[in-house]
C-alpha positions as CSV (number, residue, x, y, z in Angstrom):
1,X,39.2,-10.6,-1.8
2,X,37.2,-10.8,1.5
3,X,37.6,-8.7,4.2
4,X,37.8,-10.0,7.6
5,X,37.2,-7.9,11.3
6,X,39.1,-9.3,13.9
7,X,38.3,-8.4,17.1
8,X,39.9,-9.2,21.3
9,X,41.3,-8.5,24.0
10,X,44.4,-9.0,25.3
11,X,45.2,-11.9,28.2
12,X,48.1,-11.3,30.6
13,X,50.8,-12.1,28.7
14,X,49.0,-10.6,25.6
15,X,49.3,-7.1,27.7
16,X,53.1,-7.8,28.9
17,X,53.8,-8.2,25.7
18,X,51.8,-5.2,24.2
19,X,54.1,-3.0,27.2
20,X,57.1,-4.9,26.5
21,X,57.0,-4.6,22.3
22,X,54.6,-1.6,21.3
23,X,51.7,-1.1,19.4
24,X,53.9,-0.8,16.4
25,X,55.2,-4.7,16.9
26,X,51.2,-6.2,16.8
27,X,50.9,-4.3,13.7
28,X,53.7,-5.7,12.4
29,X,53.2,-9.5,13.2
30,X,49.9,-9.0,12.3
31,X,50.8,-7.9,8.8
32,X,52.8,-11.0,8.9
33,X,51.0,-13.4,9.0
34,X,48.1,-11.6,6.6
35,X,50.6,-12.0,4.0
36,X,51.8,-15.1,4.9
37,X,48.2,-16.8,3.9
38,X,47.7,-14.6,1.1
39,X,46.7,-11.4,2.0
40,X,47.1,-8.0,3.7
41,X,46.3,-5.8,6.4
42,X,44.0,-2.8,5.9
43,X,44.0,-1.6,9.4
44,X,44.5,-2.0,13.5
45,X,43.0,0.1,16.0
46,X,43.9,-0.2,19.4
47,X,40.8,0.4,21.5
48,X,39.5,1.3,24.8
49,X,36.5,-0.8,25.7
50,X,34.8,-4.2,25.2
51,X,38.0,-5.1,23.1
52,X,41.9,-4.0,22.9
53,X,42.3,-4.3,19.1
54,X,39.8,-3.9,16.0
55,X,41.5,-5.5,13.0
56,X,40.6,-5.7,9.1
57,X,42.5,-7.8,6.7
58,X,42.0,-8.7,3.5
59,X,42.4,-12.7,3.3
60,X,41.8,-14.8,0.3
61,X,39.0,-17.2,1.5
62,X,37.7,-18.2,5.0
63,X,40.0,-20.8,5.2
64,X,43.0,-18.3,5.6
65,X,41.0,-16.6,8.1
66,X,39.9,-19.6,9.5
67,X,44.0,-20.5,9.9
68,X,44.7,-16.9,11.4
69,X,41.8,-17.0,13.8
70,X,43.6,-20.5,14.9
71,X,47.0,-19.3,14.9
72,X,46.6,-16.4,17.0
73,X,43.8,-18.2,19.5
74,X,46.3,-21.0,19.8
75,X,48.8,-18.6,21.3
76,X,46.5,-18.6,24.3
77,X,48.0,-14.3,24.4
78,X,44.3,-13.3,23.1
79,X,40.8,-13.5,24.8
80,X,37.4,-12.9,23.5
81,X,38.7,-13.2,19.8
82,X,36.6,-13.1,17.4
83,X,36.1,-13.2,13.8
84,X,33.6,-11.7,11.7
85,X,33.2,-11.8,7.7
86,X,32.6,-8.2,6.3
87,X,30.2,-7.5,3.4
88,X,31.1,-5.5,0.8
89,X,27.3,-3.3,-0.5
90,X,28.4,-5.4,-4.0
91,X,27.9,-8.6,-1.8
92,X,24.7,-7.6,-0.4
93,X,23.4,-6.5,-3.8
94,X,24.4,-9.9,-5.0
95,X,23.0,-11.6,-2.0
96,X,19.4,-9.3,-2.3
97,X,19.5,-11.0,-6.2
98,X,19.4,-14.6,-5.3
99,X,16.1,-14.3,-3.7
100,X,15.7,-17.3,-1.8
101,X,12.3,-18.1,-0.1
102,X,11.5,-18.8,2.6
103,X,8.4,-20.4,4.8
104,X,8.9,-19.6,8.6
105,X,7.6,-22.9,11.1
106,X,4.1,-23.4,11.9
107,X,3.2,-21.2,8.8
């Protein structure tokens, strides 16, 4: 299955949430609605820096992460979100195999 990073920061009402709810409750929605498209979460990090939260889920197919990455944008809680397909080394080896070419412009 594909692996997904999510990646944000919390707006305002993202954060009064996060101090009303826990840590524990985002983990647990965002389980939820892994599994409700099909797949699982593998982790979530809290974070201090560019983003609040660093999340990898397994999902079955961009379109699931596609309607995650919706859903939880839409709730207008989370800024800066962003969503970024991981590659497994099999996928690059596969990808290294196809050997596509290439001619650059004005070459």
């Amino acid at each position: 299955m594909p692996t997904y990073l999510f990646t944000g920061s919390y707006g305002v009402e993202g954060q009064k949430g996060l101090l009303r709810e826990g840590g524990s409750a985002r983990v647990l929605a965002v389980d939820a609605i892994a599994r409700r498209v099909g797949g699982k979460l593998l982790s979530y990090h809290f974070a201090l820096g560019d983003h609040d939260f660093y999340v990898i889920t397994e999902l079955p197919d961009n379109s699931a992460a596609a309607a995650v990455a919706a859903t939880i944008g839409a709730s207008g809680a989370v800024a800066d979100f962003e969503t970024v397909v991981l590659l497994s080394p099999e996928d690059l080896d596969a990808a290294v195999k196809l050997s596509p070419v290439y001619r650059p412009p004005g070459r």
